[in-house]
GUGUSE-150400 format. One line per 8 residues: number of its first residue (from 1); their letters; for each residue x, y, z negated of C-alpha. Coordinates in pm, 1 decimal, always signed. Each point is the difference from the previous one (the first is absolute). Last residue first. Layout:
GUGUSE-150400
NUM	A	X,Y,Z  ...
This chain:
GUGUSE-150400
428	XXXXXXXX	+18900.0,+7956.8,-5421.3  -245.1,+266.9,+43.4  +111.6,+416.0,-115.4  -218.7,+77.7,-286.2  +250.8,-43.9,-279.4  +289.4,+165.7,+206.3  -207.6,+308.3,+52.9  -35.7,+9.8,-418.4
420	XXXXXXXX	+388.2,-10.9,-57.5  +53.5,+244.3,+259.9  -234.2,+193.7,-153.5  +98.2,-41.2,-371.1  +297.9,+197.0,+30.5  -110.9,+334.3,+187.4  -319.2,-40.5,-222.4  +277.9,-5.0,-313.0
412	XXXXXXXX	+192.3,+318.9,+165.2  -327.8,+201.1,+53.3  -117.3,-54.1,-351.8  +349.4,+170.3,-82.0  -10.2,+248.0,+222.9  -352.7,+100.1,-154.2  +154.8,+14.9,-351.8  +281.1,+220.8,+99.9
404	XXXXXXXX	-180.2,+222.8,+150.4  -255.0,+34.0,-301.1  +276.6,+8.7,-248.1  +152.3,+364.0,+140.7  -241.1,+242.1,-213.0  +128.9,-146.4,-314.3  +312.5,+133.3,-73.8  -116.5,+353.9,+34.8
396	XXXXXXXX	-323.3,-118.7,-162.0  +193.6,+20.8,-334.8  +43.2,+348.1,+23.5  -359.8,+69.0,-217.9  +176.3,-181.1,-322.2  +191.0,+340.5,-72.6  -305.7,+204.1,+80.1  -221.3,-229.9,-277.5
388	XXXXXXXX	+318.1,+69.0,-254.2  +1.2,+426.0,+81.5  -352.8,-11.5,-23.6  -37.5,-201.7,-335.8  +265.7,+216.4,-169.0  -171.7,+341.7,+154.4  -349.8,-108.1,-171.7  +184.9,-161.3,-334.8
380	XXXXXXXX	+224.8,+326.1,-47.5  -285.0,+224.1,+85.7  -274.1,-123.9,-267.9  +284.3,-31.5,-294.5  +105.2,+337.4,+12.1  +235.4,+161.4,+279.9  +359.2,+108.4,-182.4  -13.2,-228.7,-238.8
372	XXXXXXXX	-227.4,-332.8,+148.8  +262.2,+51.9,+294.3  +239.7,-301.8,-203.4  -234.0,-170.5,-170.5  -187.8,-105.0,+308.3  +326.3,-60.0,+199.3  +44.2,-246.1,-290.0  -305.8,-227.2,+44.1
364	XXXXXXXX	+22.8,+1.1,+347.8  +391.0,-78.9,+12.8  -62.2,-278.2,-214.1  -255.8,-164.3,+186.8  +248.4,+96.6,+326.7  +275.6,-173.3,-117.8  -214.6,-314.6,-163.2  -178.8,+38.2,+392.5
356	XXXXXXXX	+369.1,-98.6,+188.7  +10.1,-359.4,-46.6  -338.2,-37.0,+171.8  +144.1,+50.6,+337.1  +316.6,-217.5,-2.8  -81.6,-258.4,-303.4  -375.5,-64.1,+153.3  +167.6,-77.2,+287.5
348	XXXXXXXX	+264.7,-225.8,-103.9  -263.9,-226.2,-144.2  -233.3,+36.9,+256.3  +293.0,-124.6,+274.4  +87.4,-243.6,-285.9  -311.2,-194.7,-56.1  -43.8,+1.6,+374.5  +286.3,-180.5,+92.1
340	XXXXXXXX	-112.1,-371.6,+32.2  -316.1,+121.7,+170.2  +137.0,+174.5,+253.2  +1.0,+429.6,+58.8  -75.6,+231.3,+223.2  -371.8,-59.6,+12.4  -2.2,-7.7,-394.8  +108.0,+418.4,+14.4
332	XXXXXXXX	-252.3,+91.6,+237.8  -284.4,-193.8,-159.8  +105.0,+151.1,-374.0  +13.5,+382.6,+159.9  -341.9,-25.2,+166.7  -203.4,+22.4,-295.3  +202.4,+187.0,-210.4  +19.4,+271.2,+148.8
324	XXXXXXXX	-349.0,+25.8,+152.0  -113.5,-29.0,-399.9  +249.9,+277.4,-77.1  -172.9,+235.2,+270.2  -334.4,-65.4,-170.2  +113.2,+75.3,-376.3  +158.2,+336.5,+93.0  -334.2,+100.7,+175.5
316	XXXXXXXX	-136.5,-104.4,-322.1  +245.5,+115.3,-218.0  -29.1,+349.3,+148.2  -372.9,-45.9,-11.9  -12.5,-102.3,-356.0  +262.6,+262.2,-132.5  -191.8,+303.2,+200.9  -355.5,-118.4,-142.7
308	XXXXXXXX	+135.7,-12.3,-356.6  +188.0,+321.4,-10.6  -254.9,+231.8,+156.9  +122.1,+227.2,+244.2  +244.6,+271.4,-51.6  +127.3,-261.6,-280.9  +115.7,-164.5,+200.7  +73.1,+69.0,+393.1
300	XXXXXXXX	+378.6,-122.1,-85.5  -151.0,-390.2,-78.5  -102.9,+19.0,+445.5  +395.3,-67.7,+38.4  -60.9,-352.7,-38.7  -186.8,+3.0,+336.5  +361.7,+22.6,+114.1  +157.5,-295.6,-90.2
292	XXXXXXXX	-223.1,-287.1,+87.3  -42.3,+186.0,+354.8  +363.9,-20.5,+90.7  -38.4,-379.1,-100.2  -297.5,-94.2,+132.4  +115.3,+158.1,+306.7  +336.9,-243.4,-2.7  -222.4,-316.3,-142.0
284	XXXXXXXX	-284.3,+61.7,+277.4  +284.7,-20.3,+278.1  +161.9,-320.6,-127.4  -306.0,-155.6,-62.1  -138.7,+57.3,+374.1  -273.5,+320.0,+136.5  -272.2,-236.9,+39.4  +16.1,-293.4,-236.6
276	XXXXXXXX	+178.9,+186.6,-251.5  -291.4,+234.9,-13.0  -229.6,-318.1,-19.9  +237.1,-119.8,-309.4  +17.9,+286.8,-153.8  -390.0,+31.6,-26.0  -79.6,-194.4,-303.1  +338.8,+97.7,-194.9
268	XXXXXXXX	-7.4,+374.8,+60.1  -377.8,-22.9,-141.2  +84.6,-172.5,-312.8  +321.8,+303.4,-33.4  -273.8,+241.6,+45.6  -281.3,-100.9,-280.2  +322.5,+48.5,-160.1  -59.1,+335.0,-60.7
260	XXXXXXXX	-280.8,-42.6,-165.3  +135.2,-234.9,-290.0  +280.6,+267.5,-14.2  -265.8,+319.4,-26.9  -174.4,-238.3,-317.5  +314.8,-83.5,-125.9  +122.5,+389.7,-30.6  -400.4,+72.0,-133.4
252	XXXXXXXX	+30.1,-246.1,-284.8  +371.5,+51.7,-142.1  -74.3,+367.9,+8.8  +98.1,+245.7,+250.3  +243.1,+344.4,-158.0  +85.5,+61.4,+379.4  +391.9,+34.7,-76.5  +22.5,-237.3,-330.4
244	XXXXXXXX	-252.1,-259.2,+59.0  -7.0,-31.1,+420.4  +292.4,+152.2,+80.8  +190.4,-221.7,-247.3  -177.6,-275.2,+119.4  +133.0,+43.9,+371.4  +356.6,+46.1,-90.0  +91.1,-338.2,+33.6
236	XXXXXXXX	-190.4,-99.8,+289.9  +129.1,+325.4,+202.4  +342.3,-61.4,-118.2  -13.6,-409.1,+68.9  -90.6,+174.1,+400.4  +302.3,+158.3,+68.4  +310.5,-232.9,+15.7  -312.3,-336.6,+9.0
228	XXXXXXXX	-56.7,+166.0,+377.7  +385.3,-16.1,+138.6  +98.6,-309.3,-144.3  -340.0,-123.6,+142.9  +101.5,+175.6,+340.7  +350.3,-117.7,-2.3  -139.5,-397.5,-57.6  -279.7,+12.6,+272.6
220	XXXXXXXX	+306.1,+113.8,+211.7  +253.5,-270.4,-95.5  -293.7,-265.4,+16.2  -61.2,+70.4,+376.0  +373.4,+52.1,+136.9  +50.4,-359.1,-208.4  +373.9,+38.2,-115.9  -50.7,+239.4,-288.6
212	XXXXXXXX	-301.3,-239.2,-185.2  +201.9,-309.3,+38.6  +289.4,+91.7,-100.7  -174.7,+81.7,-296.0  -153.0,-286.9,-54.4  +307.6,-202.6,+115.2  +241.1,+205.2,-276.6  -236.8,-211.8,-311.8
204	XXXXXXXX	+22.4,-305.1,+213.0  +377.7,-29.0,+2.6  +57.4,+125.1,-342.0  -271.8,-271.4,-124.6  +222.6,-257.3,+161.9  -103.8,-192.4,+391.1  -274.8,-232.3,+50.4  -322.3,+11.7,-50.1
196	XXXXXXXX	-214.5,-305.5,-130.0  -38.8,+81.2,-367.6  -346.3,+106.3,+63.0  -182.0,+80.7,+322.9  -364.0,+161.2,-19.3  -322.2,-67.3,-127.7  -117.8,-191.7,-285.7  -388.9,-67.9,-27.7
188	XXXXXXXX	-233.3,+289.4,-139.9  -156.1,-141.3,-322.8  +268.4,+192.9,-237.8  -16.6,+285.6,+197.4  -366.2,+55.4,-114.5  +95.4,-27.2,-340.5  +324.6,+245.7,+8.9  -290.1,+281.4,+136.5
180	XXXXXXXX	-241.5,-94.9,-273.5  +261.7,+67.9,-308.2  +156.0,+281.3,+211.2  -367.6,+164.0,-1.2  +25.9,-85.5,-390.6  +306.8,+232.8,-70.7  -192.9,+268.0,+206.0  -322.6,+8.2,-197.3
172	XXXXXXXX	+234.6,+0.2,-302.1  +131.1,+353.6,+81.7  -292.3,+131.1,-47.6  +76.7,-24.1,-367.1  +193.2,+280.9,+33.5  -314.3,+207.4,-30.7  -318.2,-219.6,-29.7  -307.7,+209.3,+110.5
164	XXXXXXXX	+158.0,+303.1,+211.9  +277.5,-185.7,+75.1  -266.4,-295.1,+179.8  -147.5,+272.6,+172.8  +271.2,+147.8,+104.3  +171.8,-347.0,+149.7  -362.2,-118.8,+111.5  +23.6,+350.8,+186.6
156	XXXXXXXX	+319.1,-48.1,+113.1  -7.4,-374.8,+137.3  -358.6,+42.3,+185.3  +160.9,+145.6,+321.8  +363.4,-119.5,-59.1  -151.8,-353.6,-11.3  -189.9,+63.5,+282.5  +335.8,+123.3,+194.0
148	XXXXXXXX	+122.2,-315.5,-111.8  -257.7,-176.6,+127.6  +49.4,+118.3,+337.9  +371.5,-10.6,-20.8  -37.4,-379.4,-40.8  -272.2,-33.9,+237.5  +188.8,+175.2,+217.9  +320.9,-208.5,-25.1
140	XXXXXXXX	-185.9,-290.2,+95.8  -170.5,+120.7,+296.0  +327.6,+101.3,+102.8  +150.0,-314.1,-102.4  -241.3,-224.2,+197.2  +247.2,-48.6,+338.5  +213.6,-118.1,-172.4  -137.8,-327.4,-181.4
132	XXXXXXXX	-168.6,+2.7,-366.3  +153.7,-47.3,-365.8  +385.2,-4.3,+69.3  -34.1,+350.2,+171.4  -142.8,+127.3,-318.6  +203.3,-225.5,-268.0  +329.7,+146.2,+134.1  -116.7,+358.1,-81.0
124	XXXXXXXX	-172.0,-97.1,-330.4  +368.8,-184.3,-130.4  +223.2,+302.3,+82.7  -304.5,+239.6,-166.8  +39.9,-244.4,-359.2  +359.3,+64.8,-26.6  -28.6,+378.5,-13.8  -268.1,-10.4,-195.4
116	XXXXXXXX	+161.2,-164.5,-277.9  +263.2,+267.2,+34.6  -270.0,+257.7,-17.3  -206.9,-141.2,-323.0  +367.3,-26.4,-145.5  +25.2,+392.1,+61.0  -309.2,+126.0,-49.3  +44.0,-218.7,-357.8
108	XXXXXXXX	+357.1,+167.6,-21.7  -79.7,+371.6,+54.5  -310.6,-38.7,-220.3  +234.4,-65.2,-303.8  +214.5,+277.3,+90.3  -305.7,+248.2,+48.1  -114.6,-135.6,-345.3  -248.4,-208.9,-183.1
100	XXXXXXXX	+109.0,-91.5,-347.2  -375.5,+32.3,-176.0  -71.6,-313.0,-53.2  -281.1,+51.3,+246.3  +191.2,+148.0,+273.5  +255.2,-235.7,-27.9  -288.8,-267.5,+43.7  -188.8,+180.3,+272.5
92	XXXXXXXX	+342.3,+38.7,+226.9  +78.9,-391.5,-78.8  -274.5,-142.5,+187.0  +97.3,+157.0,+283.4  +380.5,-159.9,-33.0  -186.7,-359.3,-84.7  -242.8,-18.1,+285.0  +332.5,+108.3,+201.8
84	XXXXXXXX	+177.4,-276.5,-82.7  -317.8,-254.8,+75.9  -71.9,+142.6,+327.5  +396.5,-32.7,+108.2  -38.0,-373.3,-141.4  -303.2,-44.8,+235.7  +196.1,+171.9,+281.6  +320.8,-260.3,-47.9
76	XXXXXXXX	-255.2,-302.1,+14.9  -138.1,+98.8,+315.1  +357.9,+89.2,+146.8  +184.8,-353.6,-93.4  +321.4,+130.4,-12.3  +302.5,+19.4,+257.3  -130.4,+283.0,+197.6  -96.1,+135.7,-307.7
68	XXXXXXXX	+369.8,+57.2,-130.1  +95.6,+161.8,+363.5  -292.3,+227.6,-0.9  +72.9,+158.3,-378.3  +339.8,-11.9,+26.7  -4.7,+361.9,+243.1  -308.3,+153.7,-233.6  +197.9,-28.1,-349.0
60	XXXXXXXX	+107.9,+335.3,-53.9  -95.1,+162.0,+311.5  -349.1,-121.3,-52.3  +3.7,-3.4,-322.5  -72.6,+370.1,-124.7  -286.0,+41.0,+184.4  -205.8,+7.0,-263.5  +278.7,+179.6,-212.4
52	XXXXXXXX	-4.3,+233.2,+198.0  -384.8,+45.7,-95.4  +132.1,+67.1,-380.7  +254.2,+254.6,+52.5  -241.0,+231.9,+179.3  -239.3,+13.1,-291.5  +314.0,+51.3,-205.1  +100.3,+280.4,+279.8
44	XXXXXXXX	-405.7,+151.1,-51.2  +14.3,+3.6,-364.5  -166.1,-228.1,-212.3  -275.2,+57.0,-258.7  -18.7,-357.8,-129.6  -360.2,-70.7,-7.4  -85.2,+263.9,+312.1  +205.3,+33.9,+237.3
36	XXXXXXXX	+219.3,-376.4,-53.7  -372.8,-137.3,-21.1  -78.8,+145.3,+327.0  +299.8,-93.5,+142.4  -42.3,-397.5,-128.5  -362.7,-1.1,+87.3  -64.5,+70.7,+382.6  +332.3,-249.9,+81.3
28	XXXXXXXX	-115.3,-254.1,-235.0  -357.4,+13.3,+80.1  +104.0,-12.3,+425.9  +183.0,-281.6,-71.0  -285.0,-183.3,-164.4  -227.7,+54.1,+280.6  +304.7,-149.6,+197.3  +39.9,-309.3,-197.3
20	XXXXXXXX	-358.5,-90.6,+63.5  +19.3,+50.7,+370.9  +336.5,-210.2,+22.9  -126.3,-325.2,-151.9  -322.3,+95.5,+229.9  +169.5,-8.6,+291.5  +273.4,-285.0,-89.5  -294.6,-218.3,-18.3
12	XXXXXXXX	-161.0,+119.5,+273.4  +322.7,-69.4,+235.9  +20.0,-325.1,-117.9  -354.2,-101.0,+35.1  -53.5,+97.2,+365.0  -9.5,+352.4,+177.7  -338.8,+11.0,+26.2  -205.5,+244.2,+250.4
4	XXXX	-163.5,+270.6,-117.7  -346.3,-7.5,-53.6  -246.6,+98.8,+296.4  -287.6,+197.2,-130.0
C-alpha cells in the first residue's frame, strides 16, 4: 500500500499539535451540554446561553485579534492560547467539584476558552501556507479536515465513554490534549512577519475588512458563510436537546450515532479534493453548501423511524457536505490574498461570518423554549432545527457565481505570464 506522501516536518508538527487538540475539542463540546442536561438540570435557553458564549468573541474581540498577531510571534502566541485554555477546562471539573459550578460560571470558561481560540485560528491559518508551497495546500487542508473528521469520528464515543466512567472529570482529557498540542508548537520554527508592517492598528484592523468586500471572490465566500453560520449554530445548538430531552437517547447511544455519523465528514475530506479536481472549488463549495443544509432536514423523520439511526445519518450526510466546505473554502480564500495580509483577511473573516452564530446559539436555545408550550418539547426542537438548517440553505445563492469568477481569474494570470514566457524563449 502506497503511504501518503510527506508534507515535511513543519507541517507534521503542526498536524499532530492540532489532532490532539481536536479530540479534546470534541470532549468539551460532547461534555459541557450533557453535563448542563443532566448534573445541573438546565433549561434549553440556559443551554442556549452557554454555546453563545462560544462564539461569543469573535465579534467581540475577532477584528484585533488578526492585527495584534500580525505583529506577534504566532508560534509562541498559539502555545500561550493552549496554555489559557488548559486552565479554563480545567476549571469546569474544579467548580464542579467544590460544588460552585453554574451556568454563569460555565458561560465565562466557554467564553475565555473561545477568545483564546480566537487568537490561536489567526496564527494556524498563517502557519499552513507558511509550512509548505502553494500548490500543496489542498493536500494540506485535507489532511487537516481529514483528521478532523477522525477526530469527530472517535471524539464522541471516547467523550461518552469517558462521561460514563469519570463524569466531569472528562474534562481533564481535554485540558491535557492542549498540554500536547502547545508542545508540538513549541518545536515548530517561527513563521510569519512580526513587527514589520506598517501603518496603526486602526489602519490594519479596516484593511481586513476592506479587504474581504473589495475582492469579488472573498465578498461572496464571505455572504455565504454569513449566510450559513445565521441558520446552522440553531441546528448545532438544538441538536442535544432533541437527542436527551425530545428522543429520551442516553449519553451512550447519542455519542455512539455522532461517532457514526462522522464516519461522513472523514469521507467528505478524502474525496473533496478529487471532486474539486473535476467539477472546480468554487463550484463544489456552492453545492456543498445547498446540500450541507438540506440533508439536515432528515432529524424531522424521528421518531417515525428510529432515533439513533436517523440522527447518525442526518449528521453524516451533514458531516460530508461540511468537510467539502471546508476544504475548498481556505484555498479559495489564501489565493486572493498576500502573505503580508493574510492574518487580517482571516481575521476579518472570521469576525464577518462567525460573528453572527452567538445570535443564532441563542436564538436556538430560546426558540426551543418558546414553541416547547404550545407543541411539547419533541416538536419545538424538530421544527427549530428545520426552520435554522432552511435559513442556512440560501447561502448557495451567493455562492453559485465563484466558479466564473475563479476561472477568469486563472485566465487573466495565463493571459499575463504568456507574454512573459514567449519572451523567455525567443533567441537573443
Amino acid at each position: 500500500m502506497k503511504l501518503p506522501q510527506s508534507l515535511g516536518r513543519q507541517f507534521n508538527l503542526f498536524w499532530a499539535g492540532s489532532a490532539v487538540s481536536n479530540v479534546g475539542d470534541r470532549i468539551t463540546t460532547f461534555v459541557v451540554p450533557t453535563v448542563m442536561i443532566f448534573a445541573l438540570h438546565s433549561s434549553a435557553l440556559e443551554v442556549g446561553i452557554v454555546a453563545m458564549a462560544q462564539y461569543l468573541g469573535i465579534p467581540l474581540i475577532g477584528p484585533i485579534a488578526g492585527v495584534l498577531v500580525d505583529r506577534w510571534d504566532k508560534r509562541l502566541t498559539m502555545v500561550a492560547c493552549d496554555l489559557i485554555r488548559l486552565a479554563a477546562v480545567a476549571a469546569i471539573p474544579v467548580a464542579y467539584w467544590l460544588g460552585v459550578l453554574s451556568t454563569p460560571l460555565l458561560f465565562g470558561c466557554v467564553a475565555a476558552i473561545s477568545a483564546a481560540t480566537i487568537f490561536f485560528n489567526v496564527g494556524a491559518l498563517v502557519a499552513v501556507p507558511a509550512a509548505m508551497d502553494q500548490a500543496q495546500l489542498v493536500r494540506a487542508y485535507s489532511r487537516l479536515e481529514g483528521t478532523r473528521s477522525v477526530t469527530e469520528v472517535a471524539g464522541p464515543s471516547i467523550a461518552a465513554g469517558l462521561y460514563s466512567a469519570l463524569g466531569v472529570a472528562a474534562l481533564l482529557v481535554d485540558a491535557a490534549s492542549y498540554l500536547i498540542s502547545a508542545t508540538c508548537f513549541r518545536y515548530m520554527r517561527p513563521w510569519g512577519v512580526k513587527a514589520t508592517l506598517q501603518g496603526s492598528v486602526w489602519s490594519r484592523l479596516t484593511l481586513g475588512f476592506r479587504l474581504n468586500w473589495a475582492d469579488p471572490v472573498l465578498r461572496r465566500v464571505s455572504v455565504a458563510a454569513i449566510t450559513l453560520n445565521s441558520g446552522g449554530p440553531i441546528f448545532v445548538t438544538v441538536l442535544p436537546i432533541l437527542a436527551y430531552q425530545g428522543l429520551g437517547l442516553s449519553v451512550g447511544a447519542f455519542g455512539a450515532a455522532m461517532s457514526v455519523a462522522a464516519v461522513g465528514a472523514l469521507l467528505g475530506a478524502v474525496v473533496a479534493p478529487k471532486i474539486a479536481g473535476r467539477l472546480g472549488a468554487g463550484r463544489t463549495m456552492a453545492w456543498a453548501l445547498l446540500l450541507h443544509c438540506l440533508v439536515g432536514l432528515g432529524v424531522l423523520t424521528a421518531p417515525a423511524l428510529p432515533a439513533g439511526p436517523v440522527i447518525a445519518v442526518t449528521m453524516g450526510c451533514y458531516g460530508f457536505f461540511m468537510s467539502c466546505i471546508n476544504v475548498c473554502s481556505a484555498p479559495i480564500r489564501q489565493s486572493r490574498m498576500s502573505a503580508d495580509n493574510q492574518g487580517v483577511m482571516h481575521a476579518a473573516f472570521r469576525t464577518l461570518t462567525w460573528g453572527i452564530i452567538p445570535l443564532a446559539a441563542f436564538v436556538g436555545g430560546w426558540g426551543v423554549n418558546l414553541l416547547t408550550a404550545p407543541l411539547g418539547i419533541l416538536d419545538a426542537a424538530r421544527w427549530t432545527m428545520a426552520g435554522g438548517t432552511i435559513l442556512a440553505a440560501f447561502s448557495f445563492v451567493s455562492a453559485i457565481r465563484l466558479q466564473p469568477l475563479l476561472d477568469q481569474a486563472d485566465r487573466d494570470r495565463a493571459a499575463a505570464v504568456a507574454p512573459v514566457a514567449a519572451l523567455a524563449e525567443t533567441p537573443s
